[in-house]
N, CA, C and O atoms as a DFTB+ gen file, in Angstrom:
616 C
 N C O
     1  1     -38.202      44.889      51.810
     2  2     -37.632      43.557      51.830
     3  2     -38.044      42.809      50.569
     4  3     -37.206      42.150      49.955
     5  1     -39.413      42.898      50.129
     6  2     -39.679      42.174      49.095
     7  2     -38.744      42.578      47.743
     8  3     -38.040      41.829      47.065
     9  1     -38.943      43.761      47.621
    10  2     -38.082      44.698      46.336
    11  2     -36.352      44.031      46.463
    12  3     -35.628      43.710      45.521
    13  1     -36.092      43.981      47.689
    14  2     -34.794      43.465      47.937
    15  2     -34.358      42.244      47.273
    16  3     -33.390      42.156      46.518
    17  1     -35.579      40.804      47.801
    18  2     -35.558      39.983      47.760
    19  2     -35.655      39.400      45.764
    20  3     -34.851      38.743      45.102
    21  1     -36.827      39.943      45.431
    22  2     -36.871      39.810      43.895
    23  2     -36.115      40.553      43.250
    24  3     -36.104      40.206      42.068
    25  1     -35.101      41.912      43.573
    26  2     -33.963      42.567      42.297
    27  2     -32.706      41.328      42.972
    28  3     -31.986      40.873      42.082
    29  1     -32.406      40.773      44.437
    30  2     -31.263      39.709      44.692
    31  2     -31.833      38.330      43.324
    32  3     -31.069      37.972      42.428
    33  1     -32.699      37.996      43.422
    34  2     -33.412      37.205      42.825
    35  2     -33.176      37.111      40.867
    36  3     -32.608      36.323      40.111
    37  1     -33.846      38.187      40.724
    38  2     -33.301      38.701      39.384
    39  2     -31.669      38.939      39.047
    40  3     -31.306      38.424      37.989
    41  1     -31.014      39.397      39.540
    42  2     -29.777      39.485      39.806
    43  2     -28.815      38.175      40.047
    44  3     -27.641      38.185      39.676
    45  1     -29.302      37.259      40.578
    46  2     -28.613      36.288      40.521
    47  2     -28.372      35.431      39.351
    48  3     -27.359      34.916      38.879
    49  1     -30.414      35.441      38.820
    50  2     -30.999      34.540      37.662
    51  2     -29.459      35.243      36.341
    52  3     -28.434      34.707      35.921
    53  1     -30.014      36.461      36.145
    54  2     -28.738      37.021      34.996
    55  2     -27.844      36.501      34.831
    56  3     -27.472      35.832      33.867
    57  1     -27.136      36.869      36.241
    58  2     -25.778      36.728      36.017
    59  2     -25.470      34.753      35.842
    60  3     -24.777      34.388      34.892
    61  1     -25.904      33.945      36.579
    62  2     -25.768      33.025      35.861
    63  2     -26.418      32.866      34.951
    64  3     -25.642      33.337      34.119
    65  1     -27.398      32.520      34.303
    66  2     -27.362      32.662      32.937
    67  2     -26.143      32.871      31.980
    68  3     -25.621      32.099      31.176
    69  1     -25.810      34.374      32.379
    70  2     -25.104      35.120      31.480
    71  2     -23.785      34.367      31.697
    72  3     -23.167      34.462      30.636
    73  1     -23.132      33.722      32.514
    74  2     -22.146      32.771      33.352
    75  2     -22.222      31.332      32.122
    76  3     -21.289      30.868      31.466
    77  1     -23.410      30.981      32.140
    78  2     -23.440      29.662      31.316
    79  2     -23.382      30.154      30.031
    80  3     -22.690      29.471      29.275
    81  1     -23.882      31.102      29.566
    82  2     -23.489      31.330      27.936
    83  2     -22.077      31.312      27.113
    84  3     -21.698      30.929      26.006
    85  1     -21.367      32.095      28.553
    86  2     -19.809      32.235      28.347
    87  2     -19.546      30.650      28.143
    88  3     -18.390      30.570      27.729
    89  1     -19.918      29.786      28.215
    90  2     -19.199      28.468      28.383
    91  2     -19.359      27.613      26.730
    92  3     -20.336      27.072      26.213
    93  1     -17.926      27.798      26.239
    94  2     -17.684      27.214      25.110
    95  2     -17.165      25.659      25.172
    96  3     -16.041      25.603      25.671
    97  1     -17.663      24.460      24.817
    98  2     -17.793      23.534      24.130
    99  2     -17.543      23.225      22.237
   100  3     -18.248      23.289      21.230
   101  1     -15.865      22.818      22.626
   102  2     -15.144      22.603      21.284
   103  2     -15.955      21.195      20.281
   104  3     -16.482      20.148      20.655
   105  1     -15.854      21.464      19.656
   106  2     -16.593      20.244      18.642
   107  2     -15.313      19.430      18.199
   108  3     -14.725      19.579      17.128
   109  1     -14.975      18.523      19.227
   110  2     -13.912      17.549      18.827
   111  2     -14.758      16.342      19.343
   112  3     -15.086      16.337      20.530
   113  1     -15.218      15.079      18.325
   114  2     -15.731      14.340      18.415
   115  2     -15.361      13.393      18.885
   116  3     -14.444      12.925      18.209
   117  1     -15.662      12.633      20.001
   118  2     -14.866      11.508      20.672
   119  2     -15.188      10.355      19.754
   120  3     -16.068      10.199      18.907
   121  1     -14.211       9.604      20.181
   122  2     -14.065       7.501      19.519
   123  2     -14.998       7.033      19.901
   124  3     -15.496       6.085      19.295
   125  1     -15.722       7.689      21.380
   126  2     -16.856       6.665      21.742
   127  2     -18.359       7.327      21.119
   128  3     -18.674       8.507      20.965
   129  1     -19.157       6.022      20.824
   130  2     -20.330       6.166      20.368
   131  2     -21.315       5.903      21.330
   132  3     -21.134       5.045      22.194
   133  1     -22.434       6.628      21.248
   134  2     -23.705       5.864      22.123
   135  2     -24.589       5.576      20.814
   136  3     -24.779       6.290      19.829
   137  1     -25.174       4.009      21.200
   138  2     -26.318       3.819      20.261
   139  2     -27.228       5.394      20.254
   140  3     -27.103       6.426      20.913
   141  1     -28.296       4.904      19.014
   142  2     -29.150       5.802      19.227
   143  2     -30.335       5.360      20.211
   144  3     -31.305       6.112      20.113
   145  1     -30.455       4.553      20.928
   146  2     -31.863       4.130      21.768
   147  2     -31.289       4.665      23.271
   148  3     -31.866       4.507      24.347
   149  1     -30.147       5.259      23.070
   150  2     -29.938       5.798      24.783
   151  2     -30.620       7.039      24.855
   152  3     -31.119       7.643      23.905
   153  1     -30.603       7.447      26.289
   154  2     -31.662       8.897      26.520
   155  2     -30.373       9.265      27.463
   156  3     -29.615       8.550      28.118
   157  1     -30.447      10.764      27.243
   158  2     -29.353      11.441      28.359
   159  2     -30.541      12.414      29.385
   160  3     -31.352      13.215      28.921
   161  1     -30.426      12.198      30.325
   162  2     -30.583      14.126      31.183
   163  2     -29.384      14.213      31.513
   164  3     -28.539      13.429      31.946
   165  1     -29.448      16.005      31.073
   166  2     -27.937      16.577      31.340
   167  2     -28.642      17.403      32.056
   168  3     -29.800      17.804      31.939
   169  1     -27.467      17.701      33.132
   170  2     -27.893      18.669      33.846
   171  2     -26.777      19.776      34.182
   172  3     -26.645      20.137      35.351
   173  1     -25.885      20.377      33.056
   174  2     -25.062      20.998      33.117
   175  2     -25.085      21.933      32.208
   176  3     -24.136      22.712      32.122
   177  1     -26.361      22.037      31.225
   178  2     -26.938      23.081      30.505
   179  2     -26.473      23.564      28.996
   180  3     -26.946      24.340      28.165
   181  1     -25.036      22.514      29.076
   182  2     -24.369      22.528      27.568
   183  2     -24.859      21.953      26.784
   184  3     -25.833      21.232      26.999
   185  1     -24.403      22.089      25.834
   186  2     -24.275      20.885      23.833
   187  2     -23.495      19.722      24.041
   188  3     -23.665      18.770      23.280
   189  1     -22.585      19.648      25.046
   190  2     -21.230      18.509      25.302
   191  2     -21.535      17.857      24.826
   192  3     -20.700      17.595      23.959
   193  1     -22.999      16.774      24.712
   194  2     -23.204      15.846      24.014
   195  2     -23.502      15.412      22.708
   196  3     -23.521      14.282      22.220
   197  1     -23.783      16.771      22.130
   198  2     -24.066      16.976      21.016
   199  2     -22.828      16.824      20.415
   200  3     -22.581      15.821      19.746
   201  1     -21.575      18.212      20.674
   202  2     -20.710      18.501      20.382
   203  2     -19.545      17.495      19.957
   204  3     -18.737      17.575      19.032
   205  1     -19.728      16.528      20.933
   206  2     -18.680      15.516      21.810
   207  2     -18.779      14.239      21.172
   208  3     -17.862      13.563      20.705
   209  1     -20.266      13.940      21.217
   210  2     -20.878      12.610      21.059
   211  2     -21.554      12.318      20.030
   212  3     -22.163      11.264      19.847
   213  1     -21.476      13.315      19.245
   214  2     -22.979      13.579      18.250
   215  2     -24.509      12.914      18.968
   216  3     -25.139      12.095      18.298
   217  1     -24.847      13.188      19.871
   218  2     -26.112      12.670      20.634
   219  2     -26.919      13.463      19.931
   220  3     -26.919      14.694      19.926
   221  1     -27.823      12.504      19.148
   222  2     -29.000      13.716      18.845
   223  2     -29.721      14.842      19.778
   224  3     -29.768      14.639      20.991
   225  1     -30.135      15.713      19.370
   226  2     -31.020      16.553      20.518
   227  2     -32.256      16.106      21.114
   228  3     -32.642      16.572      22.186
   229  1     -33.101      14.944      20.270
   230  2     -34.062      14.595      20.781
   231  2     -34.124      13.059      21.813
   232  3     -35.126      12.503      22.262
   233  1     -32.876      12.725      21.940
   234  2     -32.342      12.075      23.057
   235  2     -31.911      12.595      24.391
   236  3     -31.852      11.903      25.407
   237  1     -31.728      13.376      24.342
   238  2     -31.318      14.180      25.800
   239  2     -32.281      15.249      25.903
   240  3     -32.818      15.764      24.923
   241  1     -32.534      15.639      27.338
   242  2     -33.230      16.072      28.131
   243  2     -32.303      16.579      29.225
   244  3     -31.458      16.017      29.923
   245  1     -32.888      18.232      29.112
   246  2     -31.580      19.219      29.256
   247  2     -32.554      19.445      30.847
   248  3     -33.579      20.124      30.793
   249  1     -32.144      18.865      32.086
   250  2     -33.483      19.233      33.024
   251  2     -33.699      20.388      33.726
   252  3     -34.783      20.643      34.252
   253  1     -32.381      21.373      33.789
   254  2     -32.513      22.816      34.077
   255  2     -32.089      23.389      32.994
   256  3     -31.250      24.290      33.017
   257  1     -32.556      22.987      32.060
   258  2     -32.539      24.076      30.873
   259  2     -31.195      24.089      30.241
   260  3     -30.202      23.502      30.671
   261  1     -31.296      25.036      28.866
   262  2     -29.986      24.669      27.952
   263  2     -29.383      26.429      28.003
   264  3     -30.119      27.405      28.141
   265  1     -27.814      26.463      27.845
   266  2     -27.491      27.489      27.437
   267  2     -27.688      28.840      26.763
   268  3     -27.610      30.003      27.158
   269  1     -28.076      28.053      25.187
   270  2     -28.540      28.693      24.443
   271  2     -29.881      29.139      24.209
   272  3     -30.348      29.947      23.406
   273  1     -30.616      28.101      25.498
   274  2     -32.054      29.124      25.617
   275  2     -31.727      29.661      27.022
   276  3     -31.668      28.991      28.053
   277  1     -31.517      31.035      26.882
   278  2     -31.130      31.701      28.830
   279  2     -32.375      31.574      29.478
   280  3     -32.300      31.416      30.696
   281  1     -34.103      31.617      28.710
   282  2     -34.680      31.726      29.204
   283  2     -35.160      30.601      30.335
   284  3     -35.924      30.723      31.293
   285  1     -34.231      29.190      29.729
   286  2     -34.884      27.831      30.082
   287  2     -34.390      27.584      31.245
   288  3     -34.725      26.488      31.694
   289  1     -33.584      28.327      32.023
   290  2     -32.003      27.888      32.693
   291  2     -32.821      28.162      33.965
   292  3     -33.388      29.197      34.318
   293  1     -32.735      27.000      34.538
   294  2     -33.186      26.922      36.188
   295  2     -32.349      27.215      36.856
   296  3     -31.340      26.703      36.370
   297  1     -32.085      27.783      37.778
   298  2     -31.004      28.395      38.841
   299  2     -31.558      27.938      39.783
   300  3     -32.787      27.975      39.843
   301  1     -30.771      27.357      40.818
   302  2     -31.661      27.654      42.345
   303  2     -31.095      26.747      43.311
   304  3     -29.915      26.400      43.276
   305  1     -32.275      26.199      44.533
   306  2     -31.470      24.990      45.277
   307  2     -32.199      24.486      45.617
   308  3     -33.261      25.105      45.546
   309  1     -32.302      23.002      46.258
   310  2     -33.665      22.013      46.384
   311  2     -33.433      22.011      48.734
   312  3     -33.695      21.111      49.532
   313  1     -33.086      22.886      48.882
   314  2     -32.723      23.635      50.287
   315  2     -34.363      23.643      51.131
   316  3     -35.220      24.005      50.325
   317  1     -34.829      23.399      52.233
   318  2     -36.042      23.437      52.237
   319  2     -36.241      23.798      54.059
   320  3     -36.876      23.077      54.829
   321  1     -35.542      25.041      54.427
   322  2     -35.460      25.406      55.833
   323  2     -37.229      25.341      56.329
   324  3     -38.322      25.418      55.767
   325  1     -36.771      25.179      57.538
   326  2     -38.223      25.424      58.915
   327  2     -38.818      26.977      58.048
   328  3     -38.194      27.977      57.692
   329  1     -39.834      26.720      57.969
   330  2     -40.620      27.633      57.925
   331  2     -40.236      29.161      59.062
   332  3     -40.101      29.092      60.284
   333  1     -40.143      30.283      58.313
   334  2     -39.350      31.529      58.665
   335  2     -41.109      32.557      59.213
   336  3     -41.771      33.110      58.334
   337  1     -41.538      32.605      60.681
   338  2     -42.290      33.628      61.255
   339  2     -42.152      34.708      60.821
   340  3     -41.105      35.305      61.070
   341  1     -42.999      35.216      60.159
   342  2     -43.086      36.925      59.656
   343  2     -42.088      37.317      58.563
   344  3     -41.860      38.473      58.208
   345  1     -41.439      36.046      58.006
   346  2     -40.869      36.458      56.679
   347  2     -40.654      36.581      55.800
   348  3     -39.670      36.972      55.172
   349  1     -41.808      36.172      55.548
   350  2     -42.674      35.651      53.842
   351  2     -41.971      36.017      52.467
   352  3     -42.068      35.463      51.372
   353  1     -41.161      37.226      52.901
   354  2     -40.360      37.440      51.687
   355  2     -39.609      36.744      51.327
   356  3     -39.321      36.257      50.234
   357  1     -39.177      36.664      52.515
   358  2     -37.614      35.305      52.519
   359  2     -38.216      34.198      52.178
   360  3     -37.384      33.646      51.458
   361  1     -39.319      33.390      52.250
   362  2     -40.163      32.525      51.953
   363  2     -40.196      32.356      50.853
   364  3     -39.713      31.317      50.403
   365  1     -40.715      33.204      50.098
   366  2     -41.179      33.740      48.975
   367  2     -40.103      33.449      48.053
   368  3     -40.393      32.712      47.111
   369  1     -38.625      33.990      48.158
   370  2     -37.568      34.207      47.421
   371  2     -37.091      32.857      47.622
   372  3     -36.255      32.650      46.743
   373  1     -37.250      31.633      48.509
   374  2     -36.640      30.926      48.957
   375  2     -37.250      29.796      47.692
   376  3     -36.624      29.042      46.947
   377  1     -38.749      30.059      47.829
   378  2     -39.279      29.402      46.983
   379  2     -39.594      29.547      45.536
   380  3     -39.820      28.658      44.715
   381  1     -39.567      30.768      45.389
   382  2     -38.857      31.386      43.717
   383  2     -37.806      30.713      42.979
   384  3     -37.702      30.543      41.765
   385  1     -36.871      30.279      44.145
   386  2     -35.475      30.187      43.687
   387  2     -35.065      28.710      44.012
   388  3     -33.999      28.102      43.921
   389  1     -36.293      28.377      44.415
   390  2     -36.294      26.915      44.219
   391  2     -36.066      26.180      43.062
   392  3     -36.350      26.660      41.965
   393  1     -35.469      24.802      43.207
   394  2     -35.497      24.258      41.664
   395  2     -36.587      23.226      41.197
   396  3     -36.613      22.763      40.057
   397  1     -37.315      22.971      42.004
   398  2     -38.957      22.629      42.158
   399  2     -38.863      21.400      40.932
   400  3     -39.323      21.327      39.793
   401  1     -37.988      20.442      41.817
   402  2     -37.749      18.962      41.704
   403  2     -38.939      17.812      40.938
   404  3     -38.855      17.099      39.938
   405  1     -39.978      18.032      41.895
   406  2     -41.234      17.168      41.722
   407  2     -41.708      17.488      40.141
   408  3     -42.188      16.738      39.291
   409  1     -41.392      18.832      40.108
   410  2     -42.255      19.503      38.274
   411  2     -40.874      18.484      37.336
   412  3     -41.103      17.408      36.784
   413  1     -39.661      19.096      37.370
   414  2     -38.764      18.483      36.617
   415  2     -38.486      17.361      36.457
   416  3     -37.815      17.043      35.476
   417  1     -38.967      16.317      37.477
   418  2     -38.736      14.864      37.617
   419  2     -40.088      14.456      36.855
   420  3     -40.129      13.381      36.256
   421  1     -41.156      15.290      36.878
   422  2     -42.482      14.959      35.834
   423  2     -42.210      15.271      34.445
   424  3     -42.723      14.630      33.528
   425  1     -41.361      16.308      34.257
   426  2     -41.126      16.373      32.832
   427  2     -39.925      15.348      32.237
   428  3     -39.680      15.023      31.075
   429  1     -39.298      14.986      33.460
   430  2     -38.600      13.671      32.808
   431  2     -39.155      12.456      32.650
   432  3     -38.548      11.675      31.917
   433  1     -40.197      12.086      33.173
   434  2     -41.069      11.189      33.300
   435  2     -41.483      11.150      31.656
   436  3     -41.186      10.459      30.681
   437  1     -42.301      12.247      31.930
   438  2     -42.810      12.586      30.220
   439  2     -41.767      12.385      29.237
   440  3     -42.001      11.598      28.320
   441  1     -40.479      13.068      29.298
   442  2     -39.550      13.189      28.428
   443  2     -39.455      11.536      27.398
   444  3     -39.640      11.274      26.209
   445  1     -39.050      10.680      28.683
   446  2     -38.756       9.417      28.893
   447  2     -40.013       8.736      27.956
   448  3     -39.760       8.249      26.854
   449  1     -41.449       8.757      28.542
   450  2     -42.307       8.232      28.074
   451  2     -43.065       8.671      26.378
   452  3     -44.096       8.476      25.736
   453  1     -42.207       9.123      26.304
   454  2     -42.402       9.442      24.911
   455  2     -41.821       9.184      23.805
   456  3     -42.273       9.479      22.699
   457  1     -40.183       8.289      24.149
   458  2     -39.642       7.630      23.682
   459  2     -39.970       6.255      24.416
   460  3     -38.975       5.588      24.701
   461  1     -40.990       5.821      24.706
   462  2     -41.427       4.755      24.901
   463  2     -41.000       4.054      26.161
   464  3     -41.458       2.953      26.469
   465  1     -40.044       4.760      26.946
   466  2     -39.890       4.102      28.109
   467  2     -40.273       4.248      29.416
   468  3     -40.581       5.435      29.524
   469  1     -40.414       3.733      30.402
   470  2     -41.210       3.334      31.418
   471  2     -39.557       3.566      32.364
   472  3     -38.613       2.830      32.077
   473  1     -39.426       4.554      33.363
   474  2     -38.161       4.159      34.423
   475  2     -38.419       3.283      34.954
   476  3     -37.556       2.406      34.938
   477  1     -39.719       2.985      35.726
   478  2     -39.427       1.794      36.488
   479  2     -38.888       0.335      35.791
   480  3     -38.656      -0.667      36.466
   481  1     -38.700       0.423      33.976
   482  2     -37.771      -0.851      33.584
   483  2     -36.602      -0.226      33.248
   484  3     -35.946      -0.985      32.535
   485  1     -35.962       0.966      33.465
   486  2     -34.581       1.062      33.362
   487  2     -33.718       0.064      33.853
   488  3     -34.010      -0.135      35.032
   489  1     -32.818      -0.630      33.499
   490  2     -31.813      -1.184      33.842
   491  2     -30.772      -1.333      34.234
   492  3     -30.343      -2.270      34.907
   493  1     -29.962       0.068      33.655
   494  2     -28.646       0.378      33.602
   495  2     -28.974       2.078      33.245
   496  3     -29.638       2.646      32.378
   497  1     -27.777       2.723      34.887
   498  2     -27.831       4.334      34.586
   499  2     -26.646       4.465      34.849
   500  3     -26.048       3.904      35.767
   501  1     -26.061       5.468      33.801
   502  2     -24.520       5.527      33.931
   503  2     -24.464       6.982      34.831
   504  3     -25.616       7.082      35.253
   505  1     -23.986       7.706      35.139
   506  2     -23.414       8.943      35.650
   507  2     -22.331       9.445      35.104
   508  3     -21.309       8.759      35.100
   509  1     -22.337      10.397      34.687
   510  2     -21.046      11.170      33.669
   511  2     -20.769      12.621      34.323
   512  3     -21.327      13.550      33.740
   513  1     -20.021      12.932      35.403
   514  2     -19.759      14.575      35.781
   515  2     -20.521      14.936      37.013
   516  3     -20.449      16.004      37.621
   517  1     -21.079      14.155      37.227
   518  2     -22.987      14.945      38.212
   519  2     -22.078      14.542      39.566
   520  3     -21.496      13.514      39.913
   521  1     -22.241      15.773      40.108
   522  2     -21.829      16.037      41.351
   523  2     -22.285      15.246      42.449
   524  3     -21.550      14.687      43.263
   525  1     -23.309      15.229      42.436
   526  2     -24.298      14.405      43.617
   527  2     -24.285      15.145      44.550
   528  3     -24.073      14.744      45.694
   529  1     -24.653      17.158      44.053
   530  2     -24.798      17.746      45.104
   531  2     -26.217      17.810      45.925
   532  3     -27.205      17.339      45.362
   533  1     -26.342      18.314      47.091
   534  2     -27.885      18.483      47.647
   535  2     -29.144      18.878      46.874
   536  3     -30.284      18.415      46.824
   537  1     -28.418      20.068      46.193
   538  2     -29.707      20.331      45.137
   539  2     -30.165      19.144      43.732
   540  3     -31.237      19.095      43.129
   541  1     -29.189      18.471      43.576
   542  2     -29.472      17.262      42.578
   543  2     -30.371      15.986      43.337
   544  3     -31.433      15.474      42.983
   545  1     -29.528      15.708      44.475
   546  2     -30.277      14.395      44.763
   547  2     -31.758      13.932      45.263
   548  3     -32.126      12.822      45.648
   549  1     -32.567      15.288      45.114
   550  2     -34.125      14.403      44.614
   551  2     -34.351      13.736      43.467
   552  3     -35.119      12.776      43.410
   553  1     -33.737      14.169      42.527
   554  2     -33.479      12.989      41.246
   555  2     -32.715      12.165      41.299
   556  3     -32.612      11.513      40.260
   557  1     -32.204      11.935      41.956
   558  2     -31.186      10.693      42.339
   559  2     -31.943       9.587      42.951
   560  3     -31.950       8.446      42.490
   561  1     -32.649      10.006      44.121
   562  2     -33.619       9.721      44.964
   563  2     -34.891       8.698      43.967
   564  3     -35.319       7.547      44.043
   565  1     -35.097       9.703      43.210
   566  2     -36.494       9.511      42.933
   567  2     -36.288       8.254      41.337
   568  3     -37.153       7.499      40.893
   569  1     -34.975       8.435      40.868
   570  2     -34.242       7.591      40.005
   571  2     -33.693       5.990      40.685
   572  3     -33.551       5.010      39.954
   573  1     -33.549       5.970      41.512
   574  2     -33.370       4.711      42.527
   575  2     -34.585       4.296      43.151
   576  3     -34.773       3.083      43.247
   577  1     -35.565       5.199      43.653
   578  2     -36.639       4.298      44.071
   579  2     -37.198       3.393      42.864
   580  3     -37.334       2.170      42.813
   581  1     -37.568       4.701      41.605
   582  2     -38.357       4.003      40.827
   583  2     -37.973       3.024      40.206
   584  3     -38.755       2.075      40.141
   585  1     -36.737       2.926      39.587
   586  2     -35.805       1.646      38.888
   587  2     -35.899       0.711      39.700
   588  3     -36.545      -0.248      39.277
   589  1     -35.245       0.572      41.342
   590  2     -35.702      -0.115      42.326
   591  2     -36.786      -0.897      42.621
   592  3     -36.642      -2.033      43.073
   593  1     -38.272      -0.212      42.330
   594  2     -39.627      -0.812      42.818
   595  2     -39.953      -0.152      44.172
   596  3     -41.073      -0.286      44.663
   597  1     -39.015       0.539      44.759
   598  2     -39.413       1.010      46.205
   599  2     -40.478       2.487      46.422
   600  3     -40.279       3.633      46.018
   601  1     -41.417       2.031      47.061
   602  2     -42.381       3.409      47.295
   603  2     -41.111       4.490      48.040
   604  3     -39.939       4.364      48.396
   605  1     -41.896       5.314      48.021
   606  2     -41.106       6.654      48.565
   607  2     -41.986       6.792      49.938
   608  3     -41.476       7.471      50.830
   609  1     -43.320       6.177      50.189
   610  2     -44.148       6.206      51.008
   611  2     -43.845       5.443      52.641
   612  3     -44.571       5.589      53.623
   613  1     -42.452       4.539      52.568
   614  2     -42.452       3.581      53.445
   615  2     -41.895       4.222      54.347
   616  3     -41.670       3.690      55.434
């Protein structure tokens, strides 16, 4: 089961990966500009903004990783079933293949604070494409409390 669980595992990681590389982004520059003091997280693993927007690279913050590094590319789901009796593999793979939210929402933290900003004074967050699927919205979550002022504790 374990052997099962980590070649499904490996096997999945590849092939997407190898899924997002295929994905070409034309360099036709849009009319619209973003200052340079905006920050992006993308979470769709392309250049689009680069390509699209001319967004510098050190403005955006790619949070499951970029294309062109396959190695960076988070795959997975933020899914978090009852604990599985005697199946640790499944456990195991469940949590492998996790997209382990709390780490990535710290490196956006960091990302952020290093261009000098603080989320809890964000003001204004736009949304561009983002699904607002299950596996996204602990950052959604955790992007509304903090802008908000609201503990997560209440």
């Amino acid at each position: 089961i374990k052997r099962c669980a980590e070649n499904a595992q490996k096997i999945l990681k590849e092939m997407f990966r190898d899924w997002v590389g295929t994905i070409h982004i034309s360099e036709e520059i849009s009319k619209y500009a973003f200052g340079d003091n905006v920050l992006f997280v993308n979470f769709n693993y392309t250049d689009t903004l680069l390509k699209r927007f001319g967004v510098k690279a050190v403005n955006e913050f790619h949070i499951h990783g970029m294309a062109n590094e396959k190695e960076s590319i988070i795959v997975g789901h933020a899914t978090h079933p009852e604990r599985m009796e005697g199946l640790y593999y499944i456990e195991e793979f469940l949590y492998n293949s996790d997209k382990h939210i709390e780490d990535n929402y710290m490196k956006l933290q960091i990302f952020c604070g290093l261009h000098g900003v603080r989320i809890e004074n964000i003001k204004k967050i736009f949304v561009l494409g983002l699904g607002f699927g299950d596996a996204d919205l602990g950052y959604i979550k955790h992007l509304i409390y903090e802008t908000q002022g609201i503990s997560e504790d209440c």
